[in-house]
C-alpha positions as CSV (number, residue, x, y, z in Angstrom):
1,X,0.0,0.0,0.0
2,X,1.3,3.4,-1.1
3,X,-1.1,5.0,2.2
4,X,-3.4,4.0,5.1
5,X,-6.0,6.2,6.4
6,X,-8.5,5.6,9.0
7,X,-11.2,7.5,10.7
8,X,-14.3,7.5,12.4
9,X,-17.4,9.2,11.4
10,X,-20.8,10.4,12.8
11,X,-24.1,12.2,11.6
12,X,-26.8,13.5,13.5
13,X,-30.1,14.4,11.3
14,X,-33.7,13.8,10.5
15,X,-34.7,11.9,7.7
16,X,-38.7,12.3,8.0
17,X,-40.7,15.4,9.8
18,X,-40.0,14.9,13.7
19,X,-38.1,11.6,12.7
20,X,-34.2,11.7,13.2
21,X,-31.2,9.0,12.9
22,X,-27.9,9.2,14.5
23,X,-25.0,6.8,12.2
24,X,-21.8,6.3,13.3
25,X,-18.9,4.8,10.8
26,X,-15.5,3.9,11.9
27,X,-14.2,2.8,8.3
28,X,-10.4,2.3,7.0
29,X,-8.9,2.9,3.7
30,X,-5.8,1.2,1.8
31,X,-4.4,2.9,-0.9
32,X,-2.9,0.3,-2.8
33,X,0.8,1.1,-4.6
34,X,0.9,1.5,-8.6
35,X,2.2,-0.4,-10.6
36,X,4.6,2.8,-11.5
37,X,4.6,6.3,-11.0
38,X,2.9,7.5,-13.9
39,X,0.8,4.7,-13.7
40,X,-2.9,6.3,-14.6
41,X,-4.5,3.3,-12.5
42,X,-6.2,4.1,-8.9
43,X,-7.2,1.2,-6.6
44,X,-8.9,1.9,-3.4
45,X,-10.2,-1.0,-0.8
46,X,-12.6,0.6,1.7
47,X,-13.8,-1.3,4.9
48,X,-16.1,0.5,6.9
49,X,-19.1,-0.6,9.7
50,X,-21.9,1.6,9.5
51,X,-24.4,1.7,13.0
52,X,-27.6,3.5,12.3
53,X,-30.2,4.1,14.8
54,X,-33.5,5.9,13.6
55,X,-36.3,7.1,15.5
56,X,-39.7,5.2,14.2
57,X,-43.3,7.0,14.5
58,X,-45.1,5.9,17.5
59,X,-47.2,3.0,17.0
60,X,-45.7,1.9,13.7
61,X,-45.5,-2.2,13.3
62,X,-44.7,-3.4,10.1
63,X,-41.2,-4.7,8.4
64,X,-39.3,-2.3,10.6
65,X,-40.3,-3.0,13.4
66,X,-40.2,-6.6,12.7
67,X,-37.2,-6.6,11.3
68,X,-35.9,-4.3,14.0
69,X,-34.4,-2.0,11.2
70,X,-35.0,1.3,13.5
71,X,-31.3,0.2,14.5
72,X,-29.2,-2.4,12.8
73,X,-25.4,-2.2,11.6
74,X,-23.9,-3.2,8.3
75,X,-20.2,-3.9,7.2
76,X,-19.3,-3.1,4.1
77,X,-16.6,-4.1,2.0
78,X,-15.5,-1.7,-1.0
79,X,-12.9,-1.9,-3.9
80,X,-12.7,0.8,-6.6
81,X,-10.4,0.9,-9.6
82,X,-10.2,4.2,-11.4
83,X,-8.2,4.1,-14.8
84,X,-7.6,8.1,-15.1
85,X,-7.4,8.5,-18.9
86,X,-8.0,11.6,-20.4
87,X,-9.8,9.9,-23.3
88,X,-10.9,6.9,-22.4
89,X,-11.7,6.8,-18.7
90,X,-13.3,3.7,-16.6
91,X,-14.3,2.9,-12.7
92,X,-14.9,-0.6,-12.0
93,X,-16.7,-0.5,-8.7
94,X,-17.2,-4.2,-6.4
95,X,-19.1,-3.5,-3.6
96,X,-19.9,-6.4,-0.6
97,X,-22.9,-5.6,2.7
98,X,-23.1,-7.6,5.0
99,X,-26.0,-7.3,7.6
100,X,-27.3,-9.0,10.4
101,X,-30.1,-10.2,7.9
102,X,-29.0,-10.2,4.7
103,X,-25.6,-10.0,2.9
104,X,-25.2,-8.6,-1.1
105,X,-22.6,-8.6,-3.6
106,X,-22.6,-5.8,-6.6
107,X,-20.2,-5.2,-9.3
108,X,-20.5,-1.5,-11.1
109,X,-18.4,-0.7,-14.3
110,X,-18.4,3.1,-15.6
111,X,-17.0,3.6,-18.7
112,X,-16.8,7.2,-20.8
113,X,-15.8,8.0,-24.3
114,X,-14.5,11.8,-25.3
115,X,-16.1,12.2,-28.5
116,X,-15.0,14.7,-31.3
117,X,-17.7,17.4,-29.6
118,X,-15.3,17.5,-26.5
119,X,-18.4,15.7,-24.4
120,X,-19.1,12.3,-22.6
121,X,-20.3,9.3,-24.1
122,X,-20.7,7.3,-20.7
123,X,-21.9,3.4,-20.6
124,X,-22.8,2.2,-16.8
125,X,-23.6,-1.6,-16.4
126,X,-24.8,-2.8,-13.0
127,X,-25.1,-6.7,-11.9
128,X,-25.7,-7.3,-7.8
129,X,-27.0,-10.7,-5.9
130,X,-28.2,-11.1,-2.5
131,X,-26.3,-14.1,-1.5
132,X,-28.6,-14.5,1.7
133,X,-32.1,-12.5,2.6
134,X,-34.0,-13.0,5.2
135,X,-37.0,-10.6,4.5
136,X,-37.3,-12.2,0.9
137,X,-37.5,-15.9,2.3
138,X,-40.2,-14.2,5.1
139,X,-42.4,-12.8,2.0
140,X,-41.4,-9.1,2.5
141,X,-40.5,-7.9,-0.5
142,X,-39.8,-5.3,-1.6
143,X,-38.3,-4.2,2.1
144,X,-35.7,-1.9,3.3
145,X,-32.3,-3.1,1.9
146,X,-33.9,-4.2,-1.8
147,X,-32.1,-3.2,-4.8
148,X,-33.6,-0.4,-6.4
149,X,-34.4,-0.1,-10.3
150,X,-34.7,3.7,-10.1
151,X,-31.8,4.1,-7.6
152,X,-30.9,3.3,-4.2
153,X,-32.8,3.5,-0.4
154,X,-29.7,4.8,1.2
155,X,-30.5,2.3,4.2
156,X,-26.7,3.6,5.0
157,X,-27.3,7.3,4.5
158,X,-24.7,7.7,2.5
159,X,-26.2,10.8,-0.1
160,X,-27.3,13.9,0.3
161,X,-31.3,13.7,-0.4
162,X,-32.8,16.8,0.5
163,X,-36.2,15.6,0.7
164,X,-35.3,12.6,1.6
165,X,-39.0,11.4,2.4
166,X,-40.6,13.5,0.3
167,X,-43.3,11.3,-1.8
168,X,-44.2,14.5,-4.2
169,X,-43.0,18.0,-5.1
170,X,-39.7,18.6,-6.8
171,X,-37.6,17.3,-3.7
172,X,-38.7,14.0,-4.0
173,X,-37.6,14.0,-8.1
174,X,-33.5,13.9,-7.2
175,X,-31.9,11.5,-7.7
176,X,-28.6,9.5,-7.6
177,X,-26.7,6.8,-10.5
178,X,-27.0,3.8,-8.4
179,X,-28.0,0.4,-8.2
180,X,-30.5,-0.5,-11.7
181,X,-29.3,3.1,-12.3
182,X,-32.5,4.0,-14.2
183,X,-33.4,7.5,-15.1
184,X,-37.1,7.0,-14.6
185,X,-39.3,6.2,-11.7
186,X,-40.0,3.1,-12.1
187,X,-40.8,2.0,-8.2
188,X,-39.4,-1.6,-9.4
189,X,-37.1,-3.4,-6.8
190,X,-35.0,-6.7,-6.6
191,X,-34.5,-8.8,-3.5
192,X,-32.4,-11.5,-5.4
193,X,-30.7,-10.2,-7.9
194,X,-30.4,-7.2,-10.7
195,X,-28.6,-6.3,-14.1
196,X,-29.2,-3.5,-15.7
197,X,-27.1,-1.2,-18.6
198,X,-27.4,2.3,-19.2
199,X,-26.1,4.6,-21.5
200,X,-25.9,8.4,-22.0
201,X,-25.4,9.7,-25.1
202,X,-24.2,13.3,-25.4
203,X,-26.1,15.9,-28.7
204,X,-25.1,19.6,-28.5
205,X,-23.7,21.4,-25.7
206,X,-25.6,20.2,-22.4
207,X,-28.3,18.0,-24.2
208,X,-28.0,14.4,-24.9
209,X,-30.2,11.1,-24.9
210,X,-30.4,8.7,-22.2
211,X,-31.6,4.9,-22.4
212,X,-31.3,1.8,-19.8
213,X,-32.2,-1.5,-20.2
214,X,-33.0,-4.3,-16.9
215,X,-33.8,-7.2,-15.5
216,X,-35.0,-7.4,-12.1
217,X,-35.3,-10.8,-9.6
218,X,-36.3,-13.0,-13.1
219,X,-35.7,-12.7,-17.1
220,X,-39.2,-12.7,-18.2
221,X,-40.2,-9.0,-18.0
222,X,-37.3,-6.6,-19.6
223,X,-37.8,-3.3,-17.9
224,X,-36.3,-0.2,-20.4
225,X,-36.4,3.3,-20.7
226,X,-35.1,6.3,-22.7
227,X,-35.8,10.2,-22.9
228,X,-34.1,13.4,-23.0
229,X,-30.6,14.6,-21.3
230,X,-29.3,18.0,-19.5
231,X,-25.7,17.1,-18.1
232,X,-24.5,20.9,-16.3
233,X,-22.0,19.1,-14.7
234,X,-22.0,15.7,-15.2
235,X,-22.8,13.4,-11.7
236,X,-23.5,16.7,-9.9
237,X,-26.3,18.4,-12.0
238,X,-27.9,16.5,-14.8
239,X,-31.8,16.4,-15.7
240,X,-33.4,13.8,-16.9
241,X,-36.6,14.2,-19.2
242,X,-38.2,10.3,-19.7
243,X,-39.8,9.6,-23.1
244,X,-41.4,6.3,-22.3
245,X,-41.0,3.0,-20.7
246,X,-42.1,-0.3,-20.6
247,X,-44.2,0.8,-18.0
248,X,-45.9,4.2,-19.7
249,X,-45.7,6.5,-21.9
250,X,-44.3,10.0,-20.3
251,X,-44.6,12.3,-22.9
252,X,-47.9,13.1,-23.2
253,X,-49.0,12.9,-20.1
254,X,-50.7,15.8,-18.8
255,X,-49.1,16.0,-15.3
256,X,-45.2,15.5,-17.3
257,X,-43.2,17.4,-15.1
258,X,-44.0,15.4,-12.0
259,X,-42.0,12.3,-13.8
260,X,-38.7,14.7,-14.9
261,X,-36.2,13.5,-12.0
262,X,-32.8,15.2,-11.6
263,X,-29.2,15.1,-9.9
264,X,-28.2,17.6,-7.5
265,X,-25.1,16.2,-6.2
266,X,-23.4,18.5,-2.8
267,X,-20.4,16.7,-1.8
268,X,-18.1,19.0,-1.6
269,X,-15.0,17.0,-1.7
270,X,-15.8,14.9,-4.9
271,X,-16.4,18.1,-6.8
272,X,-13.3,19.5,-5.8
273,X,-11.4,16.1,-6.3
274,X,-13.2,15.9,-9.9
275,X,-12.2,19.5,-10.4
276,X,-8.8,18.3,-9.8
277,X,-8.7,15.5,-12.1
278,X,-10.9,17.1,-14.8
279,X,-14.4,17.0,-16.0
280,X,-15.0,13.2,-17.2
């Protein structure tokens, strides 16, 4: 290893009107040497154990309680491999949770293309398992720690939703490229396994297409989507204008903004370290 770091981290906030959750995350990083100096490869292996205790609303019984998920603790296992090419950049991303209940294993790949207009042509494929799951085999599903279609539950807390529990208004459109990845609300969710592909394809200036392709927990329905693109600054502002789906067709719909979903992305020290690297 070229560098060791290791820390401990806590957040205090509410996730829900009245409703707060307190997570605390000892985690340790190993930097791991390269190959050479001017080697443009990154590798990273993060081990962290998240403890999250939430505050539930009186008199709620359901999966939570049942499940006891108003505090549980998950360790989770993370390697990341960055190839820093100016041209042709990738980020292979193998991600492991273990819970008390269920354990998962997820393998992301992030690849980007500079084409001749100077912008991104980026193709994201996505394939996680639940190797055990205890609220799937008990008939919950979908439940707390499922894999999301549309994105992810953040069970760990780990983004910055600003309306986090918001079920309507423009809050609860943000979004985050994780999990199925989709651009669309598709409310689908997987508590055995997922695969899903997406690509973004870049027009003029800031506008480009989307589409993403899926399979959720079995291979007989093929969930897809595709629609318009506004990449600001790609992963921390985008907009995402869905045509259609397998599901619906978005675009004529008279209530159409309700279903355009977007990326607002505040972490401060991944802009600045994507500042530093430049703008793929």
């Amino acid at each position: 290893f070229r560098r060791i770091s290791a820390g401990v981290f806590t957040r205090y906030y509410h996730y829900d009107e009245n409703l707060s959750y307190f997570r605390l995350s000892p985690s340790v990083n190993f930097f791991i040497r390269k190959p050479y100096p001017r080697s443009p490869l990154i590798q990273i292996l993060k081990l962290r154990a998240v403890s999250v205790t939430r505050e539930l609303r009186s008199g709620f019984d359901g999966p939570a309680n049942s499940f006891n998920n108003a505090s549980y603790q998950v360790f989770n296992a993370r390697y990341r491999l960055e190839h820093t090419s100016i041209l042709k950049p990738y980020t292979i991303t193998a991600d492991f949770q273990l819970g008390d209940k269920f354990s998962r294993l997820d393998v992301t790949a992030d690849l980007r293309w500079m084409l001749p207009n100077k912008k991104w042509l980026i193709w994201r494929n996505f394939g996680g398992v639940f190797l055990n799951n205890d609220f799937a085999d008990q008939g919950i599903r979908p439940n707390y720690y499922s894999y999301g279609l549309s994105g992810t539950l953040d069970y760990l807390f780990d983004y910055n939703f600003i309306g986090r529990s918001d079920s309507s208004g423009i809050w609860s459109q943000q979004m985050f490229i994780t999990d199925g990845g989709f651009r669309s609300q598709t409310r689908v969710f997987a508590d055995d396994w997922m695969l899903s592909s997406s690509l973004s394809v870049p027009i003029w200036t800031v506008f480009g297409l989307f589409g993403d392709i899926g399979f959720a927990d079995n291979f007989e329905q093929l969930y897809w989507d595709y629609g318009g693109r506004i990449s600001i600054f790609t992963d921390f502002l985008e907009v995402y204008l869905p045509v259609a789906s397998n599901q619906q067709t978005f675009i004529n719909q008279p209530n159409y903004a309700q279903n355009i979903r977007f990326i607002l992305n505040l972490d401060l020290s991944a802009m600045v370290e994507r500042l530093r690297r430049g703008f793929y």
